[in-house]
C-alpha positions as CSV (number, residue, x, y, z in Angstrom):
1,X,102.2,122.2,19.3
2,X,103.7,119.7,21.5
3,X,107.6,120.9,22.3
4,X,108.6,117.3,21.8
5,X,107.3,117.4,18.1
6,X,109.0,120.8,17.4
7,X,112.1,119.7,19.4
8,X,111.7,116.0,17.2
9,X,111.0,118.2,14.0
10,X,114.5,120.5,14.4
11,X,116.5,117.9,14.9
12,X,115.6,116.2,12.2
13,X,116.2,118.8,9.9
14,X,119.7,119.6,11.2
15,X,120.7,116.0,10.7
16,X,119.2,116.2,7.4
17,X,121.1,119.4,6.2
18,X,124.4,118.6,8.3
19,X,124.6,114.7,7.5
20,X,123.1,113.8,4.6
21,X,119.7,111.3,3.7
22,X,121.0,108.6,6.1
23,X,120.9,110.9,9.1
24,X,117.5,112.1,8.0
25,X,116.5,108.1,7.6
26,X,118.0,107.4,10.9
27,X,115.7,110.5,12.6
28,X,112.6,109.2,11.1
29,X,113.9,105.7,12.9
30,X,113.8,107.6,16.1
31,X,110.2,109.0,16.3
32,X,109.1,109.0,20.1
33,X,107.1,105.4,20.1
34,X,105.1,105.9,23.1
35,X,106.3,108.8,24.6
36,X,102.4,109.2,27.0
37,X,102.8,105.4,28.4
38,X,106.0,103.9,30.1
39,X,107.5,100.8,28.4
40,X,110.5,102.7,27.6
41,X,110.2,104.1,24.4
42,X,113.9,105.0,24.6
43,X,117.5,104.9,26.2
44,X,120.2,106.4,26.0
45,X,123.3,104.0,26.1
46,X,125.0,103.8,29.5
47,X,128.2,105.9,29.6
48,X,127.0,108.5,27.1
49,X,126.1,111.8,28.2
50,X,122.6,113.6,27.0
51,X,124.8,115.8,24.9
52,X,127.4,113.8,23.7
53,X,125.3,112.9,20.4
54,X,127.2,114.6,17.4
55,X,125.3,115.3,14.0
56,X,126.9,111.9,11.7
57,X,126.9,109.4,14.1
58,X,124.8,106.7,13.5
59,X,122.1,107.1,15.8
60,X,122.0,103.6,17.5
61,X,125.4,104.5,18.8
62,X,124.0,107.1,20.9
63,X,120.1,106.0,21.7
64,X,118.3,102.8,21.4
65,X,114.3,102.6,20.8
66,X,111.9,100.1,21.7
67,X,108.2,99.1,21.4
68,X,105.3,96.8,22.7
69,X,105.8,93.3,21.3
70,X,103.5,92.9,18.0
71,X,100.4,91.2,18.7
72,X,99.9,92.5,22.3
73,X,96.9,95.2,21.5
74,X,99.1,98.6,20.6
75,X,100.0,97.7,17.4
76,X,98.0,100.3,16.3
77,X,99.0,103.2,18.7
78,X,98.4,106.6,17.5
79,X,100.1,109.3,19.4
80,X,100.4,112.8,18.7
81,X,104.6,112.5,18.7
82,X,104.3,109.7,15.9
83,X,104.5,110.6,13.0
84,X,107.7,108.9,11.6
85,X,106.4,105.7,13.5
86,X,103.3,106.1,12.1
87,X,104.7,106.4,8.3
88,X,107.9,103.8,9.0
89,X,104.5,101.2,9.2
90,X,102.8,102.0,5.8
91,X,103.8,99.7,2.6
92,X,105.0,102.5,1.0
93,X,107.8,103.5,3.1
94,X,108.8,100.0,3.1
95,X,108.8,99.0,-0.5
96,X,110.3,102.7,-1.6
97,X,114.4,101.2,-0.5
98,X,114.6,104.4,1.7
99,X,113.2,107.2,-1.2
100,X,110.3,107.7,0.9
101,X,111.3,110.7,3.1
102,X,109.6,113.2,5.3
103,X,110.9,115.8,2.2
104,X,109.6,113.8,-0.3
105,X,106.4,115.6,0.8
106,X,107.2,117.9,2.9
107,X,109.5,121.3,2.0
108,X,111.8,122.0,5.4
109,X,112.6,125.6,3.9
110,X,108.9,126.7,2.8
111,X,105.6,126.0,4.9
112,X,102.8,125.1,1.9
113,X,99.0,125.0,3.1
114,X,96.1,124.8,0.6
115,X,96.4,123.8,-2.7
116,X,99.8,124.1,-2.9
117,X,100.8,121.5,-0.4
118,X,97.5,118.9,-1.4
119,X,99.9,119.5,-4.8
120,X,103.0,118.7,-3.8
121,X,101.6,115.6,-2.1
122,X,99.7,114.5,-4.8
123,X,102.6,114.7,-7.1
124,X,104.7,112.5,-4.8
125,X,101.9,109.9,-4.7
126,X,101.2,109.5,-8.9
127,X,105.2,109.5,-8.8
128,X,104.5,105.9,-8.0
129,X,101.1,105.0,-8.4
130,X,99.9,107.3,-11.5
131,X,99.1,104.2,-14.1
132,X,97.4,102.1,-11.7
133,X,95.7,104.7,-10.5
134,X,94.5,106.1,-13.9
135,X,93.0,102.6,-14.9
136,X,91.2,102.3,-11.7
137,X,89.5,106.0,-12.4
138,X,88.8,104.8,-15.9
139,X,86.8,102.2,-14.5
140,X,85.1,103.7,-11.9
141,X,87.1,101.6,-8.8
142,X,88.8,104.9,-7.6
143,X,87.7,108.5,-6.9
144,X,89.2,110.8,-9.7
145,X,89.8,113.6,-6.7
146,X,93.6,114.8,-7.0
147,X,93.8,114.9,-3.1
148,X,95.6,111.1,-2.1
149,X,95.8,112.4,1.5
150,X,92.8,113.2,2.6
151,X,91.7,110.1,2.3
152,X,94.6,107.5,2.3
153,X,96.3,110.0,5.2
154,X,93.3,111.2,7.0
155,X,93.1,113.6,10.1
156,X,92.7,111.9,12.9
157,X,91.7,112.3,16.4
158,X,94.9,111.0,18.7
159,X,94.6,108.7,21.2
160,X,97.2,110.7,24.4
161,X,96.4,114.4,23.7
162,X,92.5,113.5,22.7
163,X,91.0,117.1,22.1
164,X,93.8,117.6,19.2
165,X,93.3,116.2,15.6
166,X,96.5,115.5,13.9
167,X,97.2,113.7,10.1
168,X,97.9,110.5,10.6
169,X,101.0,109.2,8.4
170,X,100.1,105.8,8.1
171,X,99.6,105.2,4.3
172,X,96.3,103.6,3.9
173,X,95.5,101.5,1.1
174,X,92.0,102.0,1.8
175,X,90.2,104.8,3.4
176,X,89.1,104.3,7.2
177,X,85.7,102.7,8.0
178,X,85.6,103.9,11.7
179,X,84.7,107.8,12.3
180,X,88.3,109.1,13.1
181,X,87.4,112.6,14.6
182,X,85.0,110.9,16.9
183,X,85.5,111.7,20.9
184,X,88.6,109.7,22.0
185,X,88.0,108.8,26.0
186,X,91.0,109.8,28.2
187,X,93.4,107.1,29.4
188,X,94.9,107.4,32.5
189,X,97.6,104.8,33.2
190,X,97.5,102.5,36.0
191,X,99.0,99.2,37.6
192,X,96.2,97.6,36.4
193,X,95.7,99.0,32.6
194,X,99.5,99.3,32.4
195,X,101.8,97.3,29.6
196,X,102.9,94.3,30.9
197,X,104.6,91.8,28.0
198,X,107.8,91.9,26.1
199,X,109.5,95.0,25.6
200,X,110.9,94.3,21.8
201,X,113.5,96.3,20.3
202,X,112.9,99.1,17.8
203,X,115.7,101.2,16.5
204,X,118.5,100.2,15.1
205,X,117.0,97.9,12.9
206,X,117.5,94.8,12.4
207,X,118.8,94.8,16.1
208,X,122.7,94.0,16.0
209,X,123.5,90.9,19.2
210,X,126.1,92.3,20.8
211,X,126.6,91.9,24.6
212,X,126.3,95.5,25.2
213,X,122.9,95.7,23.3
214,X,121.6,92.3,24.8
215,X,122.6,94.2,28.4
216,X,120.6,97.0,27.1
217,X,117.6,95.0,26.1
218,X,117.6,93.3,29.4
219,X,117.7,96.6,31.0
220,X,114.7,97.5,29.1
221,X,112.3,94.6,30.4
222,X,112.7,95.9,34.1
223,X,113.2,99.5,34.1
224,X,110.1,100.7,33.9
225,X,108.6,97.1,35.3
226,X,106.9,96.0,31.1
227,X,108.3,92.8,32.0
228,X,109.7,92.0,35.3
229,X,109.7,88.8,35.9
230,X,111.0,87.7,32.7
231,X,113.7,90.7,32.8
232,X,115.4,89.8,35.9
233,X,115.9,86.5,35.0
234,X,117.2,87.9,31.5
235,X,119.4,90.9,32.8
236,X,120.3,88.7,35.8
237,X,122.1,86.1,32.8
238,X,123.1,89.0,30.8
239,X,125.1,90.6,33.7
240,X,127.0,87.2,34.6
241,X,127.7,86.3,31.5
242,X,129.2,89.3,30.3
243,X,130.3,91.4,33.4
244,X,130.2,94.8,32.1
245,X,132.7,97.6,32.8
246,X,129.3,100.0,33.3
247,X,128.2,99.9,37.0
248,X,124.7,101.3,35.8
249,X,123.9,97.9,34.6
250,X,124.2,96.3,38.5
251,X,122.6,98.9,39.6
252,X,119.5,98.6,37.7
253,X,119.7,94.8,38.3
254,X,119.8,95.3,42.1
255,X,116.7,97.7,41.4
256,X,114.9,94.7,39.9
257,X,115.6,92.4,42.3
258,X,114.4,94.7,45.1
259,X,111.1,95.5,43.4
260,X,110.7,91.6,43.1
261,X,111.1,92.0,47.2
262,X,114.1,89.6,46.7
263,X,116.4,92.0,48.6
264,X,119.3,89.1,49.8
265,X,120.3,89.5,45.8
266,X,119.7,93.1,45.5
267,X,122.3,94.0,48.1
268,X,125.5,92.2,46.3
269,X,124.3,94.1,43.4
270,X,124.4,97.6,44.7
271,X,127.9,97.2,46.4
272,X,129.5,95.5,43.2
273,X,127.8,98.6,41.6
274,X,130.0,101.0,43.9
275,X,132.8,99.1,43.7
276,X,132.7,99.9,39.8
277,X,131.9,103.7,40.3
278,X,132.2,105.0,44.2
279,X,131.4,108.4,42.7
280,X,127.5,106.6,41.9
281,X,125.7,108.3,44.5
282,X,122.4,107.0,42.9
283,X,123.3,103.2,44.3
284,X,124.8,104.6,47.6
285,X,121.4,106.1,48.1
286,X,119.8,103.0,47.0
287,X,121.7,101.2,49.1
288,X,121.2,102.8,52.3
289,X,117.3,103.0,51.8
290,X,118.0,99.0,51.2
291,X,119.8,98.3,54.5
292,X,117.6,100.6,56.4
293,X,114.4,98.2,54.9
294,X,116.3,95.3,55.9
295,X,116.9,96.6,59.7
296,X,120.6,97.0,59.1
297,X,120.4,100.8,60.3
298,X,124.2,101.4,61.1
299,X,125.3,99.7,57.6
300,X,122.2,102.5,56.3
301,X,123.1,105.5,57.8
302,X,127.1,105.0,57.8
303,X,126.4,104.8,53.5
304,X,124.0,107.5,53.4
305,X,126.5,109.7,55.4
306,X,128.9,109.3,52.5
307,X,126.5,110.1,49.9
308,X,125.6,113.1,51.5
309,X,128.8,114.1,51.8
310,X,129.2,113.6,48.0
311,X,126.3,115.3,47.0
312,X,124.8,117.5,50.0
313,X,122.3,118.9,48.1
314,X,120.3,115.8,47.4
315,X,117.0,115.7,49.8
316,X,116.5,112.0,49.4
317,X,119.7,111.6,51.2
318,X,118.6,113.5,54.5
């Protein structure tokens, strides 16, 4: 199994013990979205350490999620590290007011095969469906099989790890029409198959407009260049307007601007950066590369020099 699914899976069940259902709601929130593809699927809020997460707190305090804009050709993206993404889309996660849980199927504390877990699944399914479903038997409009998943949950073949078949939790209302185990083709991403549109925000939901989340969804736009252009101009705005404590966020703005080859803004942006955090040997080495580009070699070597001296272990630096 992929480690990020078992790594996704245990942590999801420690919230769920240690925290209570919310946490376990919140951990199906943050299913990797497209963990194969950059976009970003993820971010970890500026000034927060990997680590610092603490079982209880709410999730979008830690880690924001984000996805391709509807509409633009993904929106029905089937990875093998989806599962909660896959299941947060059905109509019956939405409609169930939050009942609909990874347990309500699934036992965390006993694994079930066979029978035994086509059971269990079945039970949750008639839980809500069993009269409609027993009028459409009667008259011949629905199978009378006791198995719900195999056909409205079907194995299918996923679209970045192709040679592995996996269930796909989206809840069908009706069975597929396309041959779902058939040969996917390998993808290999490329400047010119890449996503390029509006990186929309994911998790927490609905998205709370604060300046430090509208700085963070600027951030996302450029980072991993989805939407350059349109980022640049937004995390440009974003920056001036609210002038954040965080020297990450000029950083990453300078970092736009000189992938847009507009390095006479790029350069304010890196020193304001340091001038925030002089311990930030990321934008000293940033900076230096910059000057050096823009045939300022003394300026380049004089801050390179410095970061070195900082961190003398860092190759790039040398």
């Amino acid at each position: 199994m992929d480690f990020r699914a078992v790594a996704a899976c245990a942590f999801l069940l420690v919230l769920a013990v240690g925290a209570g259902c919310r946490a376990h709601r919140e951990q199906m929130a943050r299913s990797y979205v497209n963990p194969a593809l950059r976009l970003p699927d993820s971010m970890v809020r500026f000034g927060r350490s990997p680590f610092s997460y603490r079982p209880g707190e709410p999730l979008g305090d830690f880690k924001l999620y984000f996805d391709h804009a509807p509409g633009a050709g993904r929106d029905d993206k089937f990875e093998i590290v989806g599962v909660a993404y896959r299941l947060r889309r059905s109509a019956c996660f939405q409609r169930s007011g939050g009942k609909l849980l990874c347990t309500t199927c699934h036992n965390p504390h006993q694994s079930q095969h066979g029978e035994a877990a086509v059971e269990r699944m079945t039970v949750a399914c008639r839980s809500c469906h069993e009269p409609i479903l027993d009028r459409l038997a009667a008259g011949g409009r629905h199978s009378a099989s006791s198995d719900c998943a195999s056909c409205h949950m079907p194995k299918r073949r996923s679209q970045d790890v192709v040679h592995a078949v996996v269930t796909d939790h989206f809840i069908r209302r009706q069975p597929a029409r396309d041959d779902l185990l058939a040969p996917v083709a390998e993808m290999q991403e490329t400047p010119g198959n890449a996503y390029r549109g509006e990186v929309v925000p994911y998790y927490p939901a609905p998205f709370p407009q604060t300046p430090e989340n509208e700085l963070h969804a600027a951030v996302a736009q450029v980072v991993q260049k989805s939407n350059l252009v349109e980022g640049v101009r937004r995390l440009s705005a974003a920056v001036e307007k609210h002038r954040p404590a965080n020297a990450e966020f000029y950083l990453i703005l300078a970092d736009a601007y000189r992938e847009e080859g507009q390095m006479e803004k790029a350069l304010p942006q890196y020193e304001e950066a340091l001038r925030r955090d002089p311990s930030l040997v990321a934008a000293r080495l940033q900076l230096g590369s910059a000057l050096r580009a823009g045939r300022q070699p003394d300026r380049a070597a004089e801050g390179l020099r410095e970061a070195l001296r900082q961190t003398p272990d860092r190759a790039n630096g040398w």
